[in-house]
TISE-819683 format. One record per residue (C-alpha): residue number from 1; residue in three letters; x, y, z. Coordinates in nm, 2 decimals, decimal comma, padded with zeros to 4 digits, always signed. Example, Ala and Ser with C-alpha at 12.3 -4.5 7.8 and 13.67 -1.06 7.14 Angstrom:
marlum = 1 | sero = ALA | X = +01,23 | Y = -00,45 | Z = +00,78 .
marlum = 2 | sero = SER | X = +01,37 | Y = -00,11 | Z = +00,71 .
//
This chain:
marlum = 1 | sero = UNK | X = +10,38 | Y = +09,83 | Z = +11,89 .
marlum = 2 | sero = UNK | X = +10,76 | Y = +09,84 | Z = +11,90 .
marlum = 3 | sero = UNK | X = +10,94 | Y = +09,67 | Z = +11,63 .
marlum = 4 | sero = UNK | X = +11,31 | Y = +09,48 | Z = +11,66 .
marlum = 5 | sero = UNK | X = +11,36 | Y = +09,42 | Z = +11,27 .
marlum = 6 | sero = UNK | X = +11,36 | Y = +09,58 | Z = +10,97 .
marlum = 7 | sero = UNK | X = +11,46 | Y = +09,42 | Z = +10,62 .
marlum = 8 | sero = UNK | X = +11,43 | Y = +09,54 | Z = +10,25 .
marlum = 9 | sero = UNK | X = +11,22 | Y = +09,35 | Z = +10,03 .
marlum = 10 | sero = UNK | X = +11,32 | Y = +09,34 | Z = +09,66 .
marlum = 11 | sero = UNK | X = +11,05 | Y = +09,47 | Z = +09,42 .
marlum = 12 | sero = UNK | X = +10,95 | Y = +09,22 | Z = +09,16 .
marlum = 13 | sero = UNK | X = +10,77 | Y = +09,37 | Z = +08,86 .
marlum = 14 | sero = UNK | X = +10,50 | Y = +09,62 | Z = +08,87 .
marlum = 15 | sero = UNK | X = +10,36 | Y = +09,51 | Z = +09,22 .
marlum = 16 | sero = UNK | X = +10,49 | Y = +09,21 | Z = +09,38 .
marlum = 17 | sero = UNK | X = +10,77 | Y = +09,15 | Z = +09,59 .
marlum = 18 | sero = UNK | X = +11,01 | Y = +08,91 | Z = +09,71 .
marlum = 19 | sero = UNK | X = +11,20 | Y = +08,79 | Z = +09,92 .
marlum = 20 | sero = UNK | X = +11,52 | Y = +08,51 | Z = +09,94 .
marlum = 21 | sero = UNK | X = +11,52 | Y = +08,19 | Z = +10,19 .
marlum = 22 | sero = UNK | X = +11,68 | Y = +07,96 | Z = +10,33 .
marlum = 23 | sero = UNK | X = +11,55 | Y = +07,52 | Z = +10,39 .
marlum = 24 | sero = UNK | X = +11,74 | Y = +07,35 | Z = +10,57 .
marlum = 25 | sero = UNK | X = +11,74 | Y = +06,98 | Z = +10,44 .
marlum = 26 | sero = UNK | X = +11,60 | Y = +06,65 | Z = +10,62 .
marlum = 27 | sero = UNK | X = +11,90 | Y = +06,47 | Z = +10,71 .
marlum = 28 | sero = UNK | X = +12,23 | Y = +06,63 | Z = +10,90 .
marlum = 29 | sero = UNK | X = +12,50 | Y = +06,52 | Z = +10,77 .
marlum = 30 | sero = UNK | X = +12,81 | Y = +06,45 | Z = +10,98 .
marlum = 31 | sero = UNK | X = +13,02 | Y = +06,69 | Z = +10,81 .
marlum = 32 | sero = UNK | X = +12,78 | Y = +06,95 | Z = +10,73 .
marlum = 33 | sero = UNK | X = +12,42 | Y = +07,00 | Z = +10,67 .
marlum = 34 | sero = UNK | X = +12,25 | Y = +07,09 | Z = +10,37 .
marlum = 35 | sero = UNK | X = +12,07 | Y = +07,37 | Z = +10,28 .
marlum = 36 | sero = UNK | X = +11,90 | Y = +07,53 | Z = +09,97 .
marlum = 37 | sero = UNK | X = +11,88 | Y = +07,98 | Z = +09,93 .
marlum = 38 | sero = UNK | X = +11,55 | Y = +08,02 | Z = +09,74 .
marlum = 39 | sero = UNK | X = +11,34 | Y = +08,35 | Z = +09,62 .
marlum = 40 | sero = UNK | X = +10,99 | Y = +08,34 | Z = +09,70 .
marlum = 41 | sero = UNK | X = +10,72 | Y = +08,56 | Z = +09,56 .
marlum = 42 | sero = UNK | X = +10,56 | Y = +08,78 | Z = +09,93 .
marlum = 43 | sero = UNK | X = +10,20 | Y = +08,69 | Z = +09,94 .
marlum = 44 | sero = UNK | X = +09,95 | Y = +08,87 | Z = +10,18 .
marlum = 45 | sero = UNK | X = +09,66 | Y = +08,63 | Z = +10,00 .
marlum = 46 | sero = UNK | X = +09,81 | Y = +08,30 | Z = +10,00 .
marlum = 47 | sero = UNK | X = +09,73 | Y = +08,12 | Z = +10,35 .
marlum = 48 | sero = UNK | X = +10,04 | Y = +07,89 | Z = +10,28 .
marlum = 49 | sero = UNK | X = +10,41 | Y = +07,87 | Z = +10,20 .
marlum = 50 | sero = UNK | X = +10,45 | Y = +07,68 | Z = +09,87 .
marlum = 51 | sero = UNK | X = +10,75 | Y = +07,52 | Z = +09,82 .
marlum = 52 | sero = UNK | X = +10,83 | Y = +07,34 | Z = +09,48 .
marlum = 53 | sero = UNK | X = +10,87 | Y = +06,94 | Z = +09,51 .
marlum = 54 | sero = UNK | X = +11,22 | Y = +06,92 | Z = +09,33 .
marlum = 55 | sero = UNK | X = +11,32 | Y = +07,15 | Z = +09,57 .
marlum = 56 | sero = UNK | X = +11,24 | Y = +06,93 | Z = +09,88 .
marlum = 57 | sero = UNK | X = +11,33 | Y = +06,58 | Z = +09,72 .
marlum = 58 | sero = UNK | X = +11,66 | Y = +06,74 | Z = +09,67 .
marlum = 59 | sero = UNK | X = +11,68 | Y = +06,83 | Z = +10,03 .
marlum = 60 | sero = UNK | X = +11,59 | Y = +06,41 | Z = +10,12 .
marlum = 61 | sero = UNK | X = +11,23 | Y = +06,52 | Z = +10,21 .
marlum = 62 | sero = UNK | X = +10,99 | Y = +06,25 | Z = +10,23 .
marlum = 63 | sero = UNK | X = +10,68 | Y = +06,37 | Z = +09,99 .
marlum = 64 | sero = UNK | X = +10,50 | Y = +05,98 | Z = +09,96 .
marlum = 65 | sero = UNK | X = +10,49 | Y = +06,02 | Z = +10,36 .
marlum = 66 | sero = UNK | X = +10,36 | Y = +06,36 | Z = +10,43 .
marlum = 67 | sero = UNK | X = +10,21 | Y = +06,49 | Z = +10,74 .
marlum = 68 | sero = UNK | X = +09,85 | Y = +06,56 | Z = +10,59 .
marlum = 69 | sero = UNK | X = +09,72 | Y = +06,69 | Z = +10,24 .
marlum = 70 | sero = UNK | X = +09,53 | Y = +07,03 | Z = +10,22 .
marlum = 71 | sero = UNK | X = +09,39 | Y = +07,18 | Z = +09,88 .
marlum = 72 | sero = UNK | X = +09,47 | Y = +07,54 | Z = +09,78 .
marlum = 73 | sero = UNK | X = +09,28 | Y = +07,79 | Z = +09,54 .
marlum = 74 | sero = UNK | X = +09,50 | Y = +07,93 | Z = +09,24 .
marlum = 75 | sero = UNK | X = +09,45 | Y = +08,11 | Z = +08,94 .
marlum = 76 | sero = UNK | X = +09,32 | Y = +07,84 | Z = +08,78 .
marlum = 77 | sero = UNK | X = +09,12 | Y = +07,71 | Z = +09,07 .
marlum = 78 | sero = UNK | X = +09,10 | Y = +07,43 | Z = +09,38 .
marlum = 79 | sero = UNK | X = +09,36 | Y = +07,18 | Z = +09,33 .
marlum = 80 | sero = UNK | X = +09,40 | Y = +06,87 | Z = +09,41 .
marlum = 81 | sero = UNK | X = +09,51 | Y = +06,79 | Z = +09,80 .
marlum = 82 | sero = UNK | X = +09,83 | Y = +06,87 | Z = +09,81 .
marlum = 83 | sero = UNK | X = +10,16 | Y = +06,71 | Z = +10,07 .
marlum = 84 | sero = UNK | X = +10,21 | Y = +06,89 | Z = +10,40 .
marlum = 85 | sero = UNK | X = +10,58 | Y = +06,86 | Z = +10,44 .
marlum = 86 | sero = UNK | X = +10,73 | Y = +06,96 | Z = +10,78 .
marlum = 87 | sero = UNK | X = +11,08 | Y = +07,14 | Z = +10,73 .
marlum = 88 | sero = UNK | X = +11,38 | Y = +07,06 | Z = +10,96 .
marlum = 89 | sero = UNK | X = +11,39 | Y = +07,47 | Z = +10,94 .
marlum = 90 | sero = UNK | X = +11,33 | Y = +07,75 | Z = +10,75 .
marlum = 91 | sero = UNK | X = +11,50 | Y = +08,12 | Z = +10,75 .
marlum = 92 | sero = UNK | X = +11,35 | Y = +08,38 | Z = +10,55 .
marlum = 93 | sero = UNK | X = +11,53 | Y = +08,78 | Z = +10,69 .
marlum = 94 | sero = UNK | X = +11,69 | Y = +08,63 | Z = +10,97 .
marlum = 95 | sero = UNK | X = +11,34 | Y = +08,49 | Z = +11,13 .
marlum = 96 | sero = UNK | X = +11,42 | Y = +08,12 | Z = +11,18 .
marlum = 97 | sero = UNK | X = +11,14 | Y = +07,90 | Z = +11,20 .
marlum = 98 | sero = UNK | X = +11,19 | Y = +07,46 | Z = +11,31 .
marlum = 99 | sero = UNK | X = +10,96 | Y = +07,24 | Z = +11,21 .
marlum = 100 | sero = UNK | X = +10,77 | Y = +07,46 | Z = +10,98 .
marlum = 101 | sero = UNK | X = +10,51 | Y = +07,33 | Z = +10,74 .
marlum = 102 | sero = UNK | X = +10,50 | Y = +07,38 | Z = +10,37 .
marlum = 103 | sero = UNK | X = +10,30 | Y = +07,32 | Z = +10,09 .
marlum = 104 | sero = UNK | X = +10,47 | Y = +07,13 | Z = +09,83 .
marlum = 105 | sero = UNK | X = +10,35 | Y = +07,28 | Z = +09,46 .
marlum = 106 | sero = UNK | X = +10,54 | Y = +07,37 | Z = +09,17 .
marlum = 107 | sero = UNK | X = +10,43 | Y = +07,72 | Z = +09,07 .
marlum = 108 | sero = UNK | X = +10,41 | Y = +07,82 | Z = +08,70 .
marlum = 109 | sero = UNK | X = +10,79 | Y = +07,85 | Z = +08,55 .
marlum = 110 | sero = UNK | X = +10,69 | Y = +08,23 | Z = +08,42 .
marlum = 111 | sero = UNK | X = +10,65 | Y = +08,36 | Z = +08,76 .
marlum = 112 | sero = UNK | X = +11,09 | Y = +08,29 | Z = +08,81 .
marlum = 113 | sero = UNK | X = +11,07 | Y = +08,23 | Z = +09,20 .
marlum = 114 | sero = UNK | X = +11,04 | Y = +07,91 | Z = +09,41 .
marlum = 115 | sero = UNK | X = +10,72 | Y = +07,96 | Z = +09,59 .
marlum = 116 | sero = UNK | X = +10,54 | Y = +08,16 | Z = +09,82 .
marlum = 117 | sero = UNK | X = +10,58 | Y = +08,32 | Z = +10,13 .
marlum = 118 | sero = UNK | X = +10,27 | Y = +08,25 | Z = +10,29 .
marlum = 119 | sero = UNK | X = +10,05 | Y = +08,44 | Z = +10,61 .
marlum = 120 | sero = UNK | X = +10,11 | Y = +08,13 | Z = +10,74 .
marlum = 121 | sero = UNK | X = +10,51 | Y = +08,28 | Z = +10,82 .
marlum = 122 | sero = UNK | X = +10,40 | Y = +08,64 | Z = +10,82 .
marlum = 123 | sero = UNK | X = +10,19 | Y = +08,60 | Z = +11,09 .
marlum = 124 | sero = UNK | X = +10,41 | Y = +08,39 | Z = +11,31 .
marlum = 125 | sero = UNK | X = +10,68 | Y = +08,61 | Z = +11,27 .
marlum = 126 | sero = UNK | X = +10,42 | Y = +08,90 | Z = +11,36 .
marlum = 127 | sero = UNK | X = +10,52 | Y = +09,09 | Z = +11,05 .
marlum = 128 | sero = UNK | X = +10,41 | Y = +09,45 | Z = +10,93 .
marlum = 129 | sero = UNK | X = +10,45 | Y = +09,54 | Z = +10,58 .
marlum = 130 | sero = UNK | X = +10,53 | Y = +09,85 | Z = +10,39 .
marlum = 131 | sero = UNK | X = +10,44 | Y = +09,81 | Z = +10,03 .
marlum = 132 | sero = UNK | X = +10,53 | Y = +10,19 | Z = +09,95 .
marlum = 133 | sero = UNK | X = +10,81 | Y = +10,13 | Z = +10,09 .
marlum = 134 | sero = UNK | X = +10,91 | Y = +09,76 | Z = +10,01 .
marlum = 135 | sero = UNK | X = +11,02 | Y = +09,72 | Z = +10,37 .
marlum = 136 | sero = UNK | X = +10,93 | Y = +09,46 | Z = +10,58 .
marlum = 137 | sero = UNK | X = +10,89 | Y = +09,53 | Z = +10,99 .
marlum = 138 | sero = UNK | X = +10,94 | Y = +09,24 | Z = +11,29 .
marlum = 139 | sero = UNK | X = +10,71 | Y = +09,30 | Z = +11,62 .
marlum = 140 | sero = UNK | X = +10,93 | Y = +09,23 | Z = +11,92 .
marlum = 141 | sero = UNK | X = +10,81 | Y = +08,92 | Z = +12,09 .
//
């Protein structure tokens, strides 16, 4: 296993980590397109990535018209079926993802990060993780 990437992850209390991103909205505009940096919260247990709904209304997602609804066990236990959105793109450590789907959910204020960076990513992106060392690794393709 031969690795092309390597990227620091930031340490986030006792043992979490996270990471920034970058969502790229719905529409181009002719002059230039918008995009929203977010931190998310590096989760090894979370199937999905979460992204809050203000986040992708402000971006001119479409949440009344998603692409399916999926229900996701938290803390507090199954919720409800929540939107799929599907991203124009998404760049989290220089691993650029188009057309990648999100589940939209607001996450509890306390935690102070966006969302979550789900296996759904980590596993596309064929990542290995140090968590001694807070370092992230890309497999070459």
């Amino acid at each position: 296993m031969t690795f092309q990437k390597r990227c620091s992850l930031k340490r986030y209390g006792t043992n979490l980590l996270k990471v920034n991103a970058t969502i790229g909205s719905a529409k181009q505009s002719i002059r230039k397109s918008r995009f929203r940096r977010i931190s998310l919260l590096v989760d090894t247990g979370a199937s999905f990535t979460i992204i809050p709904k203000s986040i992708l209304e402000d971006l001119g997602y479409d949440l009344n018209n998603p692409l399916r609804y999926q229900s996701i066990i938290t803390g507090q236990g199954k919720t409800q079926p929540l939107p799929i959105i599907q991203l124009s793109w998404f760049n989290s450590m220089g691993q650029l993802i188009e057309n990648f789907e999100v589940i939209t959910y607001d996450l509890p204020r306390q935690l102070q990060v966006s969302g979550v960076l789900g296996m759904d990513y980590l596993q596309r992106r064929k990542a290995v993780i140090s968590l001694h060392k807070a370092v992230i690794y890309f497999e070459d393709s």
